[in-house]
N, C-alpha and C positions, 0 to 999 in steps of 0.2 A: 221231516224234510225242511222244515221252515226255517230250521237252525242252520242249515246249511246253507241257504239263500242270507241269511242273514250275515255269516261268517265269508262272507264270498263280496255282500256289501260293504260289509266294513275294509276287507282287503282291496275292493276297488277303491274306496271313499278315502284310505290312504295314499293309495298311488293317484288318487285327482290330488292331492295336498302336494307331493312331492313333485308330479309331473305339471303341476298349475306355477310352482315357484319357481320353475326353471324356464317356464313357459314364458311367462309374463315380465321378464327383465327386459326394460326399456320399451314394454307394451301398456298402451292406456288400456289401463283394467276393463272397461265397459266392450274395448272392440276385444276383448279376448274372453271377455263373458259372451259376445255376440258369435263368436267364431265358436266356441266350444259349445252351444245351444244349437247351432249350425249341425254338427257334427253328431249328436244327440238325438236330434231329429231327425237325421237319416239312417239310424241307427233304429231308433225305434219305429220308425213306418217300416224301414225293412224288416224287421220282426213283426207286426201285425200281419205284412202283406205273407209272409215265409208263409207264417200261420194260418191266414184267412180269417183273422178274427175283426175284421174293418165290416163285416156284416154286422156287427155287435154296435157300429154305432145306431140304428135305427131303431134297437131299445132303449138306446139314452133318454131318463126324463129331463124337464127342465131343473131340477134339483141338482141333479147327477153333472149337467151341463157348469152348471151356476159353481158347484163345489169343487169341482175340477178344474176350470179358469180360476177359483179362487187359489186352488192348490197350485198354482202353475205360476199367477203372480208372485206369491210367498217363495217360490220355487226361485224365479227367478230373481229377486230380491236378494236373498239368501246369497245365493252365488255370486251378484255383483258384491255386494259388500264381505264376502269372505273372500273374492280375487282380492280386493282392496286391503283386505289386512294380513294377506300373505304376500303381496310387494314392499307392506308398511313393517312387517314384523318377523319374527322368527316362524316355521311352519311348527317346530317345538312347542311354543306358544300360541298359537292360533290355532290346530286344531281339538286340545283338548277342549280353549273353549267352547267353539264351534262346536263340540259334540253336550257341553250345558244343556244342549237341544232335546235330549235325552231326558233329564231331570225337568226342563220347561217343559214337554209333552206329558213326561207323567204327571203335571200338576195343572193343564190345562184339560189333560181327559176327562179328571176330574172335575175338573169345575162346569166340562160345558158337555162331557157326554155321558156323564153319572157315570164313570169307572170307580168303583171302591179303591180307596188308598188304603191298601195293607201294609203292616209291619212291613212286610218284605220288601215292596215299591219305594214306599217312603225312606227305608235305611240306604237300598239302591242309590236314589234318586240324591241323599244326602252325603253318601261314598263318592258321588262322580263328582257336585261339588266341592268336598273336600279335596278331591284328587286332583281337579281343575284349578284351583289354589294352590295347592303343592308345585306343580306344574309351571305356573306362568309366576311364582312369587321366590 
């Protein structure tokens, strides 16, 4: 089933790239990072609340807490500067590399969560950067 969440991400994560370039002409990047973060969040509270899962905050450790705002700043970081190089650039070329992210997570698992880099990771992880060259050159 994960494969299909996953296939379902990338088909949104393409239509943010296509509906972001359309979005943002003649828009300062940050208040259309701030409006689309907007929109996100009312999205996903109304999915917790659908759910009932907003009980679940009261198990949060402070780890959990700390790693999550951390995941949340990167988050948003990420987005500002990828609206910023899809007003600056082709979305042709921005999102292959934006998706680098790919090959830099399998080489930061490694390093900071002891994931084994296997033949298969590693050729992965060296196909998306060759393909990301192909791509933007």
């Amino acid at each position: 089933m994960w494969w299909i969440y996953a296939l379902l991400s990338a088909l949104f994560a393409a239509l943010t790239a296509i509906f972001a370039k359309v979005g943002i002409k003649g828009v300062d990047t940050d208040l259309a990072t701030a409006i689309r973060t907007v929109v996100i969040l009312l999205i996903a509270w109304a999915i917790v609340l659908y759910k009932g899962a907003g009980a679940g905050m009261n198990g949060l450790t402070k780890q959990n807490w700390i790693f999550l705002c951390l995941s949340g700043c990167a988050t948003g970081l990420s987005w500002i500067f990828y609206f910023k190089a899809l007003q600056a650039g082709k979305v042709s070329q921005v999102a292959p590399v934006d998706k680098l992210s790919v090959a830099i997570a399998i080489a930061l698992s490694v390093i900071f969560l002891g994931e084994p880099l296997t033949l298969k990771s590693a050729s992965g992880a060296a196909l998306i950067i060759a393909g990301t060259l192909v791509l933007i050159f």
